[in-house]
N, CA, C and O atoms as a GROMACS GRO file, in nm:
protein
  376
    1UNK      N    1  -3.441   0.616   3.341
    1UNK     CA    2  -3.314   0.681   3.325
    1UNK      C    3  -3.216   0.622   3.426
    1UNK      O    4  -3.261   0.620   3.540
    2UNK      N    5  -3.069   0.563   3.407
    2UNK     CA    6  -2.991   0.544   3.473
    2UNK      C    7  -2.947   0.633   3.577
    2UNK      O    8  -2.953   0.756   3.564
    3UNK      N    9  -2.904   0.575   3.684
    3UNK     CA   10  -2.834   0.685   3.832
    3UNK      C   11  -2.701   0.590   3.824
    3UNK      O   12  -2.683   0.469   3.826
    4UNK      N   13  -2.609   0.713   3.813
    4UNK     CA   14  -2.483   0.729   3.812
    4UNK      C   15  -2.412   0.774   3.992
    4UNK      O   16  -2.431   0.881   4.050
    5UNK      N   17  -2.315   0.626   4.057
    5UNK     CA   18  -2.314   0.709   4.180
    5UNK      C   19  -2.163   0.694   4.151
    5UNK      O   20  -2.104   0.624   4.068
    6UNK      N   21  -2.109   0.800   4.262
    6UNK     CA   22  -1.984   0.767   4.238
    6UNK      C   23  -1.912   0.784   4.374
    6UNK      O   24  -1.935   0.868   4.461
    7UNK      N   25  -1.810   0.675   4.371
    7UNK     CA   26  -1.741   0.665   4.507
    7UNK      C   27  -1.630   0.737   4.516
    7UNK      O   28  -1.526   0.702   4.462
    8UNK      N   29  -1.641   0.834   4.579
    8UNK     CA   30  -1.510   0.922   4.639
    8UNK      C   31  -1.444   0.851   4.753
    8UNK      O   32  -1.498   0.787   4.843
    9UNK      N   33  -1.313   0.875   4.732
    9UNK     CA   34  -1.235   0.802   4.863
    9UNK      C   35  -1.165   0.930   4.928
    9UNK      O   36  -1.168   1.039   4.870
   10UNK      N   37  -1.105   0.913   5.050
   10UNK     CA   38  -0.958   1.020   5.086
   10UNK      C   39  -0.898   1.113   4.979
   10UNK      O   40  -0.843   1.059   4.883
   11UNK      N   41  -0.901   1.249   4.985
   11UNK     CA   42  -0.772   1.249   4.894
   11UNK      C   43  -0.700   1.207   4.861
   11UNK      O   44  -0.684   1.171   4.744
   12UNK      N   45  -0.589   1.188   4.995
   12UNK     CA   46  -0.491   1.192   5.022
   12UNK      C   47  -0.460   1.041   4.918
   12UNK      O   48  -0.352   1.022   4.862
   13UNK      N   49  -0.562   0.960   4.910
   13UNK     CA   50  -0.538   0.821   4.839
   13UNK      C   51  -0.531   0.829   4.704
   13UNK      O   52  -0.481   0.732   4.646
   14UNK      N   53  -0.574   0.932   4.635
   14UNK     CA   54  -0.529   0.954   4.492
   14UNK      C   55  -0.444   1.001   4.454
   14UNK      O   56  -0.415   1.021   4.336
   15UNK      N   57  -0.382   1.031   4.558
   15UNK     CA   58  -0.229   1.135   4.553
   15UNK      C   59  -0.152   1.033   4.541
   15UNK      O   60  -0.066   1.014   4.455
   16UNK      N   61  -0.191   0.948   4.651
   16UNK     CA   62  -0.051   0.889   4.670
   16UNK      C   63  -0.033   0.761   4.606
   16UNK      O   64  -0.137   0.704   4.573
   17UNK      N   65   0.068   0.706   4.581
   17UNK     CA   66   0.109   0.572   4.513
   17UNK      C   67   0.141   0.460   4.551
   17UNK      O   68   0.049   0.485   4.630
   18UNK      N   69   0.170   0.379   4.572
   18UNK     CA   70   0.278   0.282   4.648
   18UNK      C   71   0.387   0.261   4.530
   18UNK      O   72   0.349   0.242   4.414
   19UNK      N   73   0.516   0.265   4.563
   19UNK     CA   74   0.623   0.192   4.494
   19UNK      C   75   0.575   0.141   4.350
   19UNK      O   76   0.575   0.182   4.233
   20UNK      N   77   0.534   0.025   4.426
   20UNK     CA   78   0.502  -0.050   4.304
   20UNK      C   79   0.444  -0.015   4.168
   20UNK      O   80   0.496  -0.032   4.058
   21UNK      N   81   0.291   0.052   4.207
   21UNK     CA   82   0.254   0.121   4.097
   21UNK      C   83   0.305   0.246   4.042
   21UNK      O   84   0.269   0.285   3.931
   22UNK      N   85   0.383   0.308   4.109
   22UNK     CA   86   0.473   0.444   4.071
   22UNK      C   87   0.574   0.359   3.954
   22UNK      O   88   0.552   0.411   3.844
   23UNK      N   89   0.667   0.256   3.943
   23UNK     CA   90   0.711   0.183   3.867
   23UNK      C   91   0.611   0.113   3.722
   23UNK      O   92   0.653   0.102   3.606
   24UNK      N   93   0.486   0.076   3.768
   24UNK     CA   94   0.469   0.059   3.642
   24UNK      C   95   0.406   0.128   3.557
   24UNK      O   96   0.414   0.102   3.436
   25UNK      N   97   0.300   0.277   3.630
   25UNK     CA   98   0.278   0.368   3.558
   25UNK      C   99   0.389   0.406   3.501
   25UNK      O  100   0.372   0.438   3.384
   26UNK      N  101   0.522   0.417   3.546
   26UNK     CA  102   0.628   0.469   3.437
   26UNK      C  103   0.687   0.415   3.366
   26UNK      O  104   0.780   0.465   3.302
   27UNK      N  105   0.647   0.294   3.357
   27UNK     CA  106   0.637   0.210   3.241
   27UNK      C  107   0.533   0.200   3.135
   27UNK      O  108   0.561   0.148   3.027
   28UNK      N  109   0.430   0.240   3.157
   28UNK     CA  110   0.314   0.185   3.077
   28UNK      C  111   0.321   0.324   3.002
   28UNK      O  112   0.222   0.341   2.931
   29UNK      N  113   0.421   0.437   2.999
   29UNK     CA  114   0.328   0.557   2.958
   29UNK      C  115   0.448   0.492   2.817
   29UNK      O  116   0.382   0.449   2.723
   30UNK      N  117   0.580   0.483   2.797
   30UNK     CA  118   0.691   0.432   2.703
   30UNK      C  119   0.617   0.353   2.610
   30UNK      O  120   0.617   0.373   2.489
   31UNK      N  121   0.540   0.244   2.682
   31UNK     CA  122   0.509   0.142   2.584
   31UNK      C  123   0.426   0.152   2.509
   31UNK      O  124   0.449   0.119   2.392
   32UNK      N  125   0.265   0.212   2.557
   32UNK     CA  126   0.192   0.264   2.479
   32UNK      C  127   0.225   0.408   2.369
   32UNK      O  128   0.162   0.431   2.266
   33UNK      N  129   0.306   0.466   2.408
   33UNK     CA  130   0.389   0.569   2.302
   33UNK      C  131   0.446   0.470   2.159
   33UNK      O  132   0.416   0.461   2.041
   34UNK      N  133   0.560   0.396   2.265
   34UNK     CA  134   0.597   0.300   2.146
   34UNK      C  135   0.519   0.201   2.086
   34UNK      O  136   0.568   0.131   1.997
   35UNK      N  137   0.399   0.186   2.126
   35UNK     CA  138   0.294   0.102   2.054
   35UNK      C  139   0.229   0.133   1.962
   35UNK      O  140   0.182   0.065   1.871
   36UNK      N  141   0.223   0.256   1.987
   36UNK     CA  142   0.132   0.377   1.905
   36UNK      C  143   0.203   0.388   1.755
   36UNK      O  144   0.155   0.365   1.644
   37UNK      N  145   0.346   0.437   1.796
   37UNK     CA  146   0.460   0.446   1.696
   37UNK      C  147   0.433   0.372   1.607
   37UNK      O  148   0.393   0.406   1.496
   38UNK      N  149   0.458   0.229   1.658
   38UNK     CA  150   0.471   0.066   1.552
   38UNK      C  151   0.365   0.090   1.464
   38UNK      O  152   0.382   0.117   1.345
   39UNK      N  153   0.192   0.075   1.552
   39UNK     CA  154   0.117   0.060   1.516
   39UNK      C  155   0.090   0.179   1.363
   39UNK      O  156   0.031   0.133   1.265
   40UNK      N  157   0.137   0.312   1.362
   40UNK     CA  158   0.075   0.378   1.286
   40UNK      C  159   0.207   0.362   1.186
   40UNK      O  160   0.184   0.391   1.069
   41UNK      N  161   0.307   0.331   1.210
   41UNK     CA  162   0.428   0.332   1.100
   41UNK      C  163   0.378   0.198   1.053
   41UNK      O  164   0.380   0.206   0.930
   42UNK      N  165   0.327   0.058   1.092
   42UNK     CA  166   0.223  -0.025   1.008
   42UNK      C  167   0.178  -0.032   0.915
   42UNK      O  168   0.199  -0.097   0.813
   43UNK      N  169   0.052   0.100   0.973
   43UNK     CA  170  -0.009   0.139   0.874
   43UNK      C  171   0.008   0.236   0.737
   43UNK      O  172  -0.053   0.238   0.630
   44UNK      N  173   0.148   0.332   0.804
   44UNK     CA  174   0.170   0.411   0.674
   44UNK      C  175   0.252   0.309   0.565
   44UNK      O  176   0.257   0.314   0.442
   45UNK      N  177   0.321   0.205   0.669
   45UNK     CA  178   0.406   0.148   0.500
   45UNK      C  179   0.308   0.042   0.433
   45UNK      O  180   0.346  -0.009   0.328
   46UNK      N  181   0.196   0.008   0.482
   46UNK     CA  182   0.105  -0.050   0.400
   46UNK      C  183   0.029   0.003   0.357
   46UNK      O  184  -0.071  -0.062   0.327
   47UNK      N  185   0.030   0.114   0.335
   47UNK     CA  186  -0.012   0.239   0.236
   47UNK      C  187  -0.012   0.236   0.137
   47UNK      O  188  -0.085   0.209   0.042
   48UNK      N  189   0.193   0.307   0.185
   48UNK     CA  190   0.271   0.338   0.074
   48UNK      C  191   0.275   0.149  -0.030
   48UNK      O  192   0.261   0.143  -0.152
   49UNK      N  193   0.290   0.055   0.037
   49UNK     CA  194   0.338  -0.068  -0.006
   49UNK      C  195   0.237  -0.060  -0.125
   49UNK      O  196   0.284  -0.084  -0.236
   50UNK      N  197   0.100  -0.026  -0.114
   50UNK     CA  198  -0.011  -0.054  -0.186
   50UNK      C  199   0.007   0.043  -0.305
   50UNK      O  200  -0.007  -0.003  -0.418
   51UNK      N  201   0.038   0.172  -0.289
   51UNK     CA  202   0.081   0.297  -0.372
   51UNK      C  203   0.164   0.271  -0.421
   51UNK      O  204   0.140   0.279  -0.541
   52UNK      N  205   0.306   0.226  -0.396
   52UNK     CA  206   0.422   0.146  -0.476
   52UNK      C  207   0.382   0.054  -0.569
   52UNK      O  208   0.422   0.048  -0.685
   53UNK      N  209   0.265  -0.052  -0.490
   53UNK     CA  210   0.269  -0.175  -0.587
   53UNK      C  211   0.187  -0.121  -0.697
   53UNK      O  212   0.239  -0.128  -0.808
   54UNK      N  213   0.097  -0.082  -0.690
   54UNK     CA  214   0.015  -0.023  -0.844
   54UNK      C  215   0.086   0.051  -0.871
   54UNK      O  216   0.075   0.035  -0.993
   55UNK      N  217   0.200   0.173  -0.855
   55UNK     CA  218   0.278   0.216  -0.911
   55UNK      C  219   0.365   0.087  -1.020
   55UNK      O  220   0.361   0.107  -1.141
   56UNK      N  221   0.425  -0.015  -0.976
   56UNK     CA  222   0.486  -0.106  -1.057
   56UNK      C  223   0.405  -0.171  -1.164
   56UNK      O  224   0.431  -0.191  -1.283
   57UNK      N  225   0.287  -0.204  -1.082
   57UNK     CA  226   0.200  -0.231  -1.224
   57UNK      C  227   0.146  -0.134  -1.335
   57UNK      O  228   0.121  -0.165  -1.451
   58UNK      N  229   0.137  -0.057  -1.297
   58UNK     CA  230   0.156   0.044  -1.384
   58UNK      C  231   0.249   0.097  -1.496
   58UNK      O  232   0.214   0.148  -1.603
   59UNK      N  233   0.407   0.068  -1.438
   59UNK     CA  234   0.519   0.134  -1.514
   59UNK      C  235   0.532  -0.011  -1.619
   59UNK      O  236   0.557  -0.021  -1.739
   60UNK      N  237   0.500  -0.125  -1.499
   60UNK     CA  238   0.530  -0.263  -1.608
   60UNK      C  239   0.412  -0.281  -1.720
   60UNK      O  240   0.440  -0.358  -1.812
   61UNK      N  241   0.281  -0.218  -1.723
   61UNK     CA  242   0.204  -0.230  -1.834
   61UNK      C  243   0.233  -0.109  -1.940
   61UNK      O  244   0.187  -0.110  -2.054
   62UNK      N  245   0.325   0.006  -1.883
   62UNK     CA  246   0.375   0.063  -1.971
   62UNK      C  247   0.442  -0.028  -2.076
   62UNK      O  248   0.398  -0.062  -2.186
   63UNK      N  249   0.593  -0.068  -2.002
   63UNK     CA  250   0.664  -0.108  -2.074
   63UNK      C  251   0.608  -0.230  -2.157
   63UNK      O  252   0.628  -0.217  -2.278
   64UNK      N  253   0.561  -0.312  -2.132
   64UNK     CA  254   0.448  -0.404  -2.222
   64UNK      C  255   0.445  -0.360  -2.357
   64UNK      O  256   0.492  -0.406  -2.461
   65UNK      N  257   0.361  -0.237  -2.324
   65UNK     CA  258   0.284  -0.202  -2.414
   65UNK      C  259   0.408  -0.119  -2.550
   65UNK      O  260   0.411  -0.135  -2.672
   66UNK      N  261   0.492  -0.034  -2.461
   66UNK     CA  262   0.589   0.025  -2.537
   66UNK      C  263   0.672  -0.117  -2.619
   66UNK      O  264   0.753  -0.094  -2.710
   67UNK      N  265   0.646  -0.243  -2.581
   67UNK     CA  266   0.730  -0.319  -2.650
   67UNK      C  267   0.651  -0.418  -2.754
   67UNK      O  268   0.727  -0.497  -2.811
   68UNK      N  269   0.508  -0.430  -2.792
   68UNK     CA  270   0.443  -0.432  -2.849
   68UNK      C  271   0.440  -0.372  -2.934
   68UNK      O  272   0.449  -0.415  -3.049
   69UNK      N  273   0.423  -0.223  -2.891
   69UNK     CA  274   0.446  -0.137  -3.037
   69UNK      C  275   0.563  -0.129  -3.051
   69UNK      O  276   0.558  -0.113  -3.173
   70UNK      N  277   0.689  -0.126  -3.024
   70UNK     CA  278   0.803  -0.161  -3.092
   70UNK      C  279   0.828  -0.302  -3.185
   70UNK      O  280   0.878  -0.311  -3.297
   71UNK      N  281   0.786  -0.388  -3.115
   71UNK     CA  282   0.768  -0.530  -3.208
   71UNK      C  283   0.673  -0.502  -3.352
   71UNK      O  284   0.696  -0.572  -3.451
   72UNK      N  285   0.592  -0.422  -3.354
   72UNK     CA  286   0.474  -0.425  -3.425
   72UNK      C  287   0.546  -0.326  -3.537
   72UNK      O  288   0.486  -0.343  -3.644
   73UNK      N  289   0.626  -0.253  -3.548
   73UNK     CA  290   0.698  -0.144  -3.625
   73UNK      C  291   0.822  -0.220  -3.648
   73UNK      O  292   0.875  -0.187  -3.754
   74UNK      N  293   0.898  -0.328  -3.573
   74UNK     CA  294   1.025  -0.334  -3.611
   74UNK      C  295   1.010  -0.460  -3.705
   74UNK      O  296   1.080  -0.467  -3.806
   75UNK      N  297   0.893  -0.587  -3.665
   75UNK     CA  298   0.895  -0.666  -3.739
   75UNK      C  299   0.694  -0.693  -3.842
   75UNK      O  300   0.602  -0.772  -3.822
   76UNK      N  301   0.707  -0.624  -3.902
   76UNK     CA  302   0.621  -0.694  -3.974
   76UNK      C  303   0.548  -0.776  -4.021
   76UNK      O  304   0.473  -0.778  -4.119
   77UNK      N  305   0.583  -0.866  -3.919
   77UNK     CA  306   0.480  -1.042  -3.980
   77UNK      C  307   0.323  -1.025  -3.990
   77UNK      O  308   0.259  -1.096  -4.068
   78UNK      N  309   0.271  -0.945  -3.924
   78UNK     CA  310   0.154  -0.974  -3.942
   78UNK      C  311   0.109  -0.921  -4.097
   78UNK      O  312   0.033  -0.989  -4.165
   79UNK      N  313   0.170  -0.780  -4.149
   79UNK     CA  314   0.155  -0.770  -4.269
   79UNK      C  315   0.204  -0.831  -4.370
   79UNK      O  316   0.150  -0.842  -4.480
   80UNK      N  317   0.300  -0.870  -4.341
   80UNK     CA  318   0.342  -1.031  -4.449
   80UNK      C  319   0.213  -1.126  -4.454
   80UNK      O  320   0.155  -1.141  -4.562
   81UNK      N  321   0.166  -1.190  -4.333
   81UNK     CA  322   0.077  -1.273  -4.332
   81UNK      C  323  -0.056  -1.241  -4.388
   81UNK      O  324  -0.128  -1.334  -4.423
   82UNK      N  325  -0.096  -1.114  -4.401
   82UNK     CA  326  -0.199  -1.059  -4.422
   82UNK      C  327  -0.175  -1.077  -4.626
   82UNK      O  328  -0.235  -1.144  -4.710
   83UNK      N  329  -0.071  -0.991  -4.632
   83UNK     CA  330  -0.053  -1.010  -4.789
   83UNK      C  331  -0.040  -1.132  -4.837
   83UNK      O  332  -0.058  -1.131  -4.959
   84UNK      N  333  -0.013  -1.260  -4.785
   84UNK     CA  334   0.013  -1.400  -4.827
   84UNK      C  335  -0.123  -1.455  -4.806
   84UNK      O  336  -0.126  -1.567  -4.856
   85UNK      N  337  -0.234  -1.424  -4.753
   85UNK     CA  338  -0.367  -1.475  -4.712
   85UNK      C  339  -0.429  -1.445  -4.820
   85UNK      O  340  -0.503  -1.525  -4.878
   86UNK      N  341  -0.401  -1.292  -4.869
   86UNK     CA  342  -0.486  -1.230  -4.988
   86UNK      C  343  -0.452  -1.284  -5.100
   86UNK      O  344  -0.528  -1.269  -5.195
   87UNK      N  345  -0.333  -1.359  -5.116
   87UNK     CA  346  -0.329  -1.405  -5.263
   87UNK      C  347  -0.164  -1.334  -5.272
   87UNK      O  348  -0.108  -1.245  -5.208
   88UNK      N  349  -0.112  -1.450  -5.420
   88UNK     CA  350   0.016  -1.420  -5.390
   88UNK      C  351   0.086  -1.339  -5.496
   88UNK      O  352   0.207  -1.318  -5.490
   89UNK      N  353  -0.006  -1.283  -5.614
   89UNK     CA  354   0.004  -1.206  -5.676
   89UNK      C  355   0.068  -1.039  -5.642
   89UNK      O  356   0.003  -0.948  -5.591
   90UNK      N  357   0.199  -1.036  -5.685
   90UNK     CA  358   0.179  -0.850  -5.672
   90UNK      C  359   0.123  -0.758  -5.689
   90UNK      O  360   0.010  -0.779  -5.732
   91UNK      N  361   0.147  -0.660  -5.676
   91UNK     CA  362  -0.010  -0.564  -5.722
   91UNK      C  363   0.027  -0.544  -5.814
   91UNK      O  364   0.141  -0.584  -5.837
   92UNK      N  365  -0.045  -0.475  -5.920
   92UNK     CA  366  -0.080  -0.442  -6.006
   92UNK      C  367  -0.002  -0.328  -6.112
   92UNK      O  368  -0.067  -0.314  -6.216
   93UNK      N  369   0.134  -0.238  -6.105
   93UNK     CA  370   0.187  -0.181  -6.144
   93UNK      C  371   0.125  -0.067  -6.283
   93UNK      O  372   0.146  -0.109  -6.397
   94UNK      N  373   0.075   0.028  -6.274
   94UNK     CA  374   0.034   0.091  -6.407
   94UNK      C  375   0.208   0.195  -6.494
   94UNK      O  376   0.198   0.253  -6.602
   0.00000   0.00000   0.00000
C-alpha cells in the first residue's frame, strides 16, 4: 500500500503572496472562464451545425421528391412510352 506524506509549511506562507503571483492568479481565473466559454460555445454550434445540416438534407430530399411527383403527373412520357412499346394500335372501342 502506498504512504502518502505531506509537507506542511508556515502558515503564514499560504496566506501570503508576492506581487507577482497576486497578478497572475488574477489573471488566470478570466482566462480559464473565457476558455471555458469558447470551448463549450464550440461545441454547442457544432451540434447545432450537425442538426441544421441533416435538417437541410432533409427539407432538400423533400423537395426532390415533391418535384418528381410533380414531373410524373404534369408530364406523362413514361405512359406515352409505355403505350408506344405495347403496340401502336388503339384500343379497342365496343
Amino acid at each position: 500500500m502506498a504512504t502518502v506524506q505531506l509537507k506542511v509549511g508556515k502558515p503564514s506562507s499560504l496566506t501570503r503572496l508576492s506581487h507577482q503571483e497576486n497578478v497572475i492568479s488574477l489573471w488566470r481565473r478570466p482566462r480559464q472562464v473565457s476558455v471555458t466559454v469558447l470551448n463549450r460555445l464550440w461545441w454547442t454550434a457544432k451540434a447545432y451545425g450537425i442538426v441544421l445540416g441533416i435538417m437541410q438534407l432533409v427539407l432538400v430530399s423533400l423537395f426532390l421528391i415533391y418535384l418528381d411527383s410533380l414531373s410524373h403527373k404534369l408530364l406523362p412520357i413514361k405512359r406515352i412510352k409505355k403505350e408506344l412499346s405495347m403496340g401502336s394500335e388503339p384500343p379497342a372501342t365496343t
